[in-house]
C-alpha positions as CSV (number, residue, x, y, z in Angstrom):
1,X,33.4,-34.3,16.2
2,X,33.4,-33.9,20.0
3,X,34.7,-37.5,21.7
4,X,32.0,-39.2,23.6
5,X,34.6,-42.0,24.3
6,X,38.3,-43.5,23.7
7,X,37.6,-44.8,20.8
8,X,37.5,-43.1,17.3
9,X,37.5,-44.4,13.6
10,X,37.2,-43.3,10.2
11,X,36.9,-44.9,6.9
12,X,36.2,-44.5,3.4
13,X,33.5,-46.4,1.4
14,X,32.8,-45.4,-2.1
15,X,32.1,-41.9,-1.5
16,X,30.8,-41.9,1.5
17,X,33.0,-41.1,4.9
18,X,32.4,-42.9,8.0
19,X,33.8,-41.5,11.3
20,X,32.6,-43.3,14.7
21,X,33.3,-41.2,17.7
22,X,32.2,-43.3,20.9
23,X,28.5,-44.2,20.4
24,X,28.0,-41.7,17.2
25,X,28.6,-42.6,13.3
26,X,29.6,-39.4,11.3
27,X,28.2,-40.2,7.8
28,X,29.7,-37.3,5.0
29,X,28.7,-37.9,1.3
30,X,31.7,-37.1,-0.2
31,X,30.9,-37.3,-4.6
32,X,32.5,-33.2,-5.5
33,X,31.0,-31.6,-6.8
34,X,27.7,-31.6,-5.5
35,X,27.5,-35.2,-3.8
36,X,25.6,-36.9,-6.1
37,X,24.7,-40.6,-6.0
38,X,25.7,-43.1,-7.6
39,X,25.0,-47.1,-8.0
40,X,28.1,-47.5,-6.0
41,X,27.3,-45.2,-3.1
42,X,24.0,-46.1,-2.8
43,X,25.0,-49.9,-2.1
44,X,27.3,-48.5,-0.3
45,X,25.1,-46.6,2.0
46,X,23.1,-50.3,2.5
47,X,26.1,-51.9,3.3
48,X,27.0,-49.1,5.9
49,X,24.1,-49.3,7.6
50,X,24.1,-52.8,8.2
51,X,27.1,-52.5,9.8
52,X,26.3,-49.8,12.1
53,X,23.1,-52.1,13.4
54,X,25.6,-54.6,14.0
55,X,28.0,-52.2,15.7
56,X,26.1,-52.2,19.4
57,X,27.9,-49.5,20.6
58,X,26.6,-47.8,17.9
59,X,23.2,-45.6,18.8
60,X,22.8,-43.1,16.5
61,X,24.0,-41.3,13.2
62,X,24.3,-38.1,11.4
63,X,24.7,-37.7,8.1
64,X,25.8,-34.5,6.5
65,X,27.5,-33.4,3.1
66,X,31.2,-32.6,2.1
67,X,31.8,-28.7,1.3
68,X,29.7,-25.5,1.7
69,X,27.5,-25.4,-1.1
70,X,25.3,-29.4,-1.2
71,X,24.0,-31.0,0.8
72,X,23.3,-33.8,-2.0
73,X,22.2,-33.1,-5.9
74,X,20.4,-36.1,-5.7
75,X,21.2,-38.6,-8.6
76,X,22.9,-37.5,-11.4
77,X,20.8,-37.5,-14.8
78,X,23.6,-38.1,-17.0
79,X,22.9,-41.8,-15.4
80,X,19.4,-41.2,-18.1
81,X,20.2,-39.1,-20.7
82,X,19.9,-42.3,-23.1
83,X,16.2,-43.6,-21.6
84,X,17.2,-46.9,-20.8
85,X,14.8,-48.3,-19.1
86,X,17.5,-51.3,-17.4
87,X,19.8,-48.3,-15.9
88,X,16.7,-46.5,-15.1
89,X,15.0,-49.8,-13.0
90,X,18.4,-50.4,-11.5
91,X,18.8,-47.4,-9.7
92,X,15.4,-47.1,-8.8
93,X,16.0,-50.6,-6.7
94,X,19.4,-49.5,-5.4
95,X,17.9,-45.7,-4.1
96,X,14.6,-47.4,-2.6
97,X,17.1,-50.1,-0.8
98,X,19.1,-47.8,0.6
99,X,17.0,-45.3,1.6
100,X,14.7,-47.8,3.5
101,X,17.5,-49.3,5.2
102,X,18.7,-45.8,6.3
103,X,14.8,-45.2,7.3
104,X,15.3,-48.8,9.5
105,X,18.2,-47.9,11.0
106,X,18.1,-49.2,14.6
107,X,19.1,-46.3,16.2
108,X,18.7,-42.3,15.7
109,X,19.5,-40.4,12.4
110,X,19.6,-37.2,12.2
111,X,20.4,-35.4,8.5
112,X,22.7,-32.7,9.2
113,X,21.9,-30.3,6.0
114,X,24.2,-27.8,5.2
115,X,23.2,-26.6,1.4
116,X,20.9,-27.8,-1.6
117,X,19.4,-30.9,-0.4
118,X,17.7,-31.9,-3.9
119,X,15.9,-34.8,-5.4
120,X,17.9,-38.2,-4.1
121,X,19.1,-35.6,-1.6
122,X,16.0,-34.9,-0.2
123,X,15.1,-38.3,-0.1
124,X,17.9,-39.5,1.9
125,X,17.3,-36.5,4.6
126,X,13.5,-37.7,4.7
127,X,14.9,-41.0,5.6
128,X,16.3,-40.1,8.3
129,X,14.5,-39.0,11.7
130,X,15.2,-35.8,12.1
131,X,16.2,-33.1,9.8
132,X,18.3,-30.3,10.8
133,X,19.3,-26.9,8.3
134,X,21.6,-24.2,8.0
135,X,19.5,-21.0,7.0
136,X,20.9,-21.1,3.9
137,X,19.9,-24.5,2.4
138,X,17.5,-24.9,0.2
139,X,15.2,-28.3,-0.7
140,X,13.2,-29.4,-3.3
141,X,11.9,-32.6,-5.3
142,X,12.6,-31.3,-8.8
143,X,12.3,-34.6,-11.1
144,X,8.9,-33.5,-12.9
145,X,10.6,-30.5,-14.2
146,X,13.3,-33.4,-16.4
147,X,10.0,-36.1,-17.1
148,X,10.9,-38.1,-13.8
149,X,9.4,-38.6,-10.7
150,X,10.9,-39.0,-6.6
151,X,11.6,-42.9,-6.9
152,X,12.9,-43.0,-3.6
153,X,10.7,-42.5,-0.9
154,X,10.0,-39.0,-1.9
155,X,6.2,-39.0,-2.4
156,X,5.6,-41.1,0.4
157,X,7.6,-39.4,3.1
158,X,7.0,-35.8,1.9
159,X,3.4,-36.2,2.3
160,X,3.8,-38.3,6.2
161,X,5.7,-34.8,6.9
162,X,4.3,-31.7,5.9
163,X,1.0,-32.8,4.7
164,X,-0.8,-33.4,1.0
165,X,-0.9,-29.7,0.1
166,X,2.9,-28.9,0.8
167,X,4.2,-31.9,-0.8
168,X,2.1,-31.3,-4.2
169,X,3.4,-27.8,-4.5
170,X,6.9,-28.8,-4.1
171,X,6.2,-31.9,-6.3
172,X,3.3,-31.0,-8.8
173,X,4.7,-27.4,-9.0
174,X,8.5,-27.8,-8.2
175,X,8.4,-25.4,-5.7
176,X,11.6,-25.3,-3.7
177,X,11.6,-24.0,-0.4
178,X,13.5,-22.2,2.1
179,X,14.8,-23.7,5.0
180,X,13.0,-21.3,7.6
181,X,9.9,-22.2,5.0
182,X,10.9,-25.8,5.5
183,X,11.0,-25.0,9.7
184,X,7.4,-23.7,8.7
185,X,5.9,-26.8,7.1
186,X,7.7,-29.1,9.6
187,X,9.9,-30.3,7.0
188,X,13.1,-29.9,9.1
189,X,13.3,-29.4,13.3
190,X,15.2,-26.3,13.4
191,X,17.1,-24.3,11.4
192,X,21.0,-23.0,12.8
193,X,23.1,-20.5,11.3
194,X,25.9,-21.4,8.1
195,X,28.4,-23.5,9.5
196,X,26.5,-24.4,12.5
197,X,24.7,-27.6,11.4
198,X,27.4,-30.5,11.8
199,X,28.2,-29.1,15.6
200,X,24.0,-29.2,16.5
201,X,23.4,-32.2,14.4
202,X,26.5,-33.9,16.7
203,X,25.2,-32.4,19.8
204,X,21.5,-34.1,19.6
205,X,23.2,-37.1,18.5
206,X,25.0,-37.0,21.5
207,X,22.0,-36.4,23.8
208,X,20.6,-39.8,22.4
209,X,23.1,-41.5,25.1
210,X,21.2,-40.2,27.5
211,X,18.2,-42.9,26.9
212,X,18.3,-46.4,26.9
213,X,19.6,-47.4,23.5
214,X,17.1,-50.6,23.9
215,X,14.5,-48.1,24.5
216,X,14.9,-46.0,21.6
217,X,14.9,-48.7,19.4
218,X,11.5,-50.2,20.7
219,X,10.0,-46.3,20.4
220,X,11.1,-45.5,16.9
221,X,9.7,-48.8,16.0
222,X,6.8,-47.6,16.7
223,X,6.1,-44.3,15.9
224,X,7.4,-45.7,12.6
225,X,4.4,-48.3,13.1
226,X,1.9,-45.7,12.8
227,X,2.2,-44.9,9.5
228,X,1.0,-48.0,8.0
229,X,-0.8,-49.6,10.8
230,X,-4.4,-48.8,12.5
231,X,-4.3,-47.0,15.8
232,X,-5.8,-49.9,18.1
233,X,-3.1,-51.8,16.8
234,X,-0.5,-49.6,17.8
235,X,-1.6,-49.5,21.3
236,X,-1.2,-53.2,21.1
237,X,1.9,-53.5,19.9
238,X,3.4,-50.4,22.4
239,X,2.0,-52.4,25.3
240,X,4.0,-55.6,24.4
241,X,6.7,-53.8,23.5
242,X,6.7,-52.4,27.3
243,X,7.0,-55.9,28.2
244,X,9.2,-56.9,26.4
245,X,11.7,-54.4,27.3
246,X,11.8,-56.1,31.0
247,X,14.1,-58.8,29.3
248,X,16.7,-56.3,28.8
249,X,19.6,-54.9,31.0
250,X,19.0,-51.9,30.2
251,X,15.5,-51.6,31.8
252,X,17.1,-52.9,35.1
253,X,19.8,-50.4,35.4
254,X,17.9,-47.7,34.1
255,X,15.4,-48.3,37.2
256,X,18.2,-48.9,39.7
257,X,20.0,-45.9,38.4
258,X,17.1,-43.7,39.0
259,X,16.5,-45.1,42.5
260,X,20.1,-44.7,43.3
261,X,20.1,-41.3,41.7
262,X,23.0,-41.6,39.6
263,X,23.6,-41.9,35.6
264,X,23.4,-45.0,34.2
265,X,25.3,-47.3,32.0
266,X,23.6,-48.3,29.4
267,X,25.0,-52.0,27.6
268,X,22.2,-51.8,24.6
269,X,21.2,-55.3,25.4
């Protein structure tokens, strides 16, 4: 992880490695040996998050998977060989909390995927905002095929991506795809060569610094808004936005950086 500043961290929670490396947050799933979820990692991912949107120094993540071969397995179904229906409503709340709060993150994420990316781990890469893949990974939402269906997020943010048609095939018909077919179908932004993912995941994470963190945040917001919300509306809600950034520092020095035509410093405030 190239150093953006002086300061560097890592720690361990549940399965999931956290690295902070100036205003990046290095997120590995770490469950050998295909980093699967479990009840414990996926509160842990919550509690990880809201950290990070505390952390104002803090402006974007990337999330990527331990080893060469997954990216994420998703759950695993040992969790409901027995069909109980407690377990099964459990983890269904725990996937759909996490997930959402990675979706709210206040800053940029970017999935890093380096190998299968399946079920819960495809979910958690379309929870992110931007998808990047190694040319070998492969993707699918595979829970028909066991008498289960994408719990968290999968339906939903398939569909927003690559349209109705795609996301029935890889859902109704449990079609996986490649990831230059997933560059196709605007499932993922680009697709790099084996090994190459973390380093370009990093590097756009990296060129989020180069925006006003206070800006970024107000712009996801609302692209994010137009999923659920009517156009006029948006427009609305952009325009005040727009506003309301003028009570931030960061919309003064960004101006008087321009004008003085040198990089600004951005205090995410």
């Amino acid at each position: 992880m190239s150093e953006t500043s002086s300061t560097t961290s890592a720690t361990t929670n549940s399965n999931i490695l956290v690295e902070k490396c100036g205003h990046v947050a290095l997120l590995t799933m770490n469950n050998p040996p295909a980093n699967t979820w479990t009840a414990a990692s996926l509160q842990a991912l919550i509690d990880i998050v809201n950290e990070l949107n505390a952390d104002r120094s803090i402006w974007s993540l990337v999330l990527t998977g331990a080893g060469q071969k997954f990216f994420s397995a998703g759950a695993d179904l040992k969790l409901f060989a027995d069909g109980d229906r407690q377990v099964a409503r459990e983890m269904a709340r725990l996937f759909g909390l996490a997930f959402e709060a990675l979706s709210q993150f206040r800053g940029v994420s970017i999935a890093a995927i380096n190998g299968y990316s399946m079920g819960g781990g495809l979910e958690v890469a379309l929870a992110c905002d931007l998808r990047l893949a190694e040319t070998q990974a492969v993707m699918a939402l595979p829970e028909a095929k066991v008498g289960l269906l994408p719990c968290a997020g999968g339906t939903q943010n398939l569909t927003w991506l690559v349209g109705e048609g795609w996301a029935k095939r890889m859902i109704l018909c449990g079609e996986q795809v490649t990831a230059d077919k997933a560059l196709t179908i605007g499932l993922v932004e680009e697709v790099v060569g084996t090994g190459e993912v973390l380093e370009k995941a990093l590097a756009l994470a990296e060129q989020v610094a180069q925006q006003s963190p206070s800006s970024v945040t107000a712009c996801k917001r609302l692209i994010q808004h137009a999923r659920s919300a009517p156009l006029q509306q948006g427009y609305i809600v952009e325009r005040e936005l727009f506003i309301d950034l003028f009570n931030t520092a960061d919309q003064t020095e960004g101006v008087q950086a321009f004008l003085e035509k040198r990089p600004p410093q951005w205090k995410n405030c």
